[in-house]
C-alpha positions in Angstrom: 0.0 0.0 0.0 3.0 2.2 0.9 4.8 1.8 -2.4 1.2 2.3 -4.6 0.9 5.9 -2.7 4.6 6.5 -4.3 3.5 5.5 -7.3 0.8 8.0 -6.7 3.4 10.2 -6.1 4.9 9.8 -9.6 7.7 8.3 -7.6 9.8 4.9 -10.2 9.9 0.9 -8.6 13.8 2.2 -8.2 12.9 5.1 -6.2 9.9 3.5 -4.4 12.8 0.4 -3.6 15.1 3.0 -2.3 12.1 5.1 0.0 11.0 1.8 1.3 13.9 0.4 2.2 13.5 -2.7 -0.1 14.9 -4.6 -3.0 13.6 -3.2 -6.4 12.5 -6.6 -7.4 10.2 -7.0 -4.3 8.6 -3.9 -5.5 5.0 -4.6 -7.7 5.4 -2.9 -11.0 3.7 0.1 -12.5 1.6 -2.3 -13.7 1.0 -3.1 -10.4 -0.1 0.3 -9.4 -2.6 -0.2 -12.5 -3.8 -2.8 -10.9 -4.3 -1.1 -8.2 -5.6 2.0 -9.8 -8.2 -0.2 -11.2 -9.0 -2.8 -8.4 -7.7 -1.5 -5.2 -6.4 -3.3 -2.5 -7.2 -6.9 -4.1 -5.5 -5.4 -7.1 -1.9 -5.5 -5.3 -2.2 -9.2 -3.0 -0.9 -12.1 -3.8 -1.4 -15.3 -6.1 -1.9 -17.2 -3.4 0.3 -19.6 -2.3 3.0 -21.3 -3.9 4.2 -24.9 -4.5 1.8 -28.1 -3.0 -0.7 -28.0 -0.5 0.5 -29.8 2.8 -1.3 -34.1 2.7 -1.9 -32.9 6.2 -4.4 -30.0 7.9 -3.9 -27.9 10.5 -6.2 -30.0 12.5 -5.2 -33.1 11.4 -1.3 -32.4 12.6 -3.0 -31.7 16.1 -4.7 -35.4 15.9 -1.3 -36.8 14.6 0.4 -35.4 17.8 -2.1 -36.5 20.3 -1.5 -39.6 19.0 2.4 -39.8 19.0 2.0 -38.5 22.7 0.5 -41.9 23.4 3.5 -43.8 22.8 4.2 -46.6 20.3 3.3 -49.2 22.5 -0.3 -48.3 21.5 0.6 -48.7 18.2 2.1 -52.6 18.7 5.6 -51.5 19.0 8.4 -53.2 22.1 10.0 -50.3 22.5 9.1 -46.7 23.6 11.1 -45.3 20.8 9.6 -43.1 17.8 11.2 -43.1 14.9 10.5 -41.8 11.5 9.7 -44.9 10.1 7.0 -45.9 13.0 5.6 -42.3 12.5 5.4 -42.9 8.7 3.3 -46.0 9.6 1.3 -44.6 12.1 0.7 -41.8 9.2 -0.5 -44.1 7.0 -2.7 -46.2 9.4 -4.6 -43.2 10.6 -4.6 -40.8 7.6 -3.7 -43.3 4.6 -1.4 -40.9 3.2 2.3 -41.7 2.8 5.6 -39.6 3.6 9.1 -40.1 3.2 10.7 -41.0 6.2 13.1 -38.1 5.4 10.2 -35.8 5.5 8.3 -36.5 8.7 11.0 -34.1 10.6 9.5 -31.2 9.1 5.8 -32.2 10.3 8.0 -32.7 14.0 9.6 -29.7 13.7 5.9 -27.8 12.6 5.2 -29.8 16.2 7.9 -28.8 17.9 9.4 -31.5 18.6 12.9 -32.2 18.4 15.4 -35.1 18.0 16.4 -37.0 21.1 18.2 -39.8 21.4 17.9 -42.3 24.6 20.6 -42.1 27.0 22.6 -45.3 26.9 22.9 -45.9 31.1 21.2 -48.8 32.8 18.1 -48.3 34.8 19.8 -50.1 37.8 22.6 -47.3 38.0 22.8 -46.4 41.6 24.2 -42.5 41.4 25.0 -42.5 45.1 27.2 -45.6 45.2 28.9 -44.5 42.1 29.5 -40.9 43.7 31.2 -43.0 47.1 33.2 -45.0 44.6 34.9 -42.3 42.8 35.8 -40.0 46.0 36.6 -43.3 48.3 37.6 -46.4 46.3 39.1 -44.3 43.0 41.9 -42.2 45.2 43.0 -45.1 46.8 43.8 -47.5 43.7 44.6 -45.0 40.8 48.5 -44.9 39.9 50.3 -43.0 41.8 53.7 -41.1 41.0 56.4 -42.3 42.8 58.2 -40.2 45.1 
């Protein structure tokens, strides 16, 4: 709207660029400003969007996520792990539509959710005998430089 009240003005795209701050080719044309001569506002928006609709909706993604919060176990796996394979599946079980495995990050990440691995320590570690071990037992067996 700024840039078609420079146009108004008598003001170039170059010098309508330049007022706004802008690069010239993010400027609409004069023949934009027709456009907007002749239909107003509608005149100077967009196409629309570009490239392919998402498979999934807005709501859909939200009933995608309450069920990944379930856990895979619901879904007939042994573990408690999701990966992008098991969320493929579960995307084509509930929505019969197929992703890449290399894409279902992108629907996470729209989620925001984030990679995380498992930590690799045994659910029997006992912190508080390992802490006595390394100040007590450790000192007294670790090499020692000789005198």
């Amino acid at each position: 709207m700024k840039a078609a009240a420079l146009f108004e003005e008598g003001k170039s795209q170059a010098d309508v660029a330049r007022i706004l701050k802008v690069s010239r080719q993010s400027v609409p044309p004069k023949a934009g400003y027709g456009s907007w001569k002749s239909q107003g506002e509608q005149g100077l928006k967009g196409a629309g969007r570009a490239g392919r609709k998402p498979k999934l909706s807005p709501s859909e993604l939200k009933r995608l996520e309450q069920s990944l919060l379930r856990g895979p176990s619901v879904y007939g796996y042994a573990t408690e792990l999701w990966t992008l394979e098991r969320i493929v599946s579960v995307i084509e079980k509930i929505f019969h539509v197929h992703y890449h495995p290399g894409h279902v990050w992108r629907i996470l990440r729209e989620l925001g959710w984030s990679c995380q691995r498992p930590q690799r320590q045994a659910r029997e570690r006992n912190e508080i005998a390992i802490q006595r071990w390394v100040r007590y037992k450790w000192p007294r067996i670790k090499k020692k430089p000789k005198s």
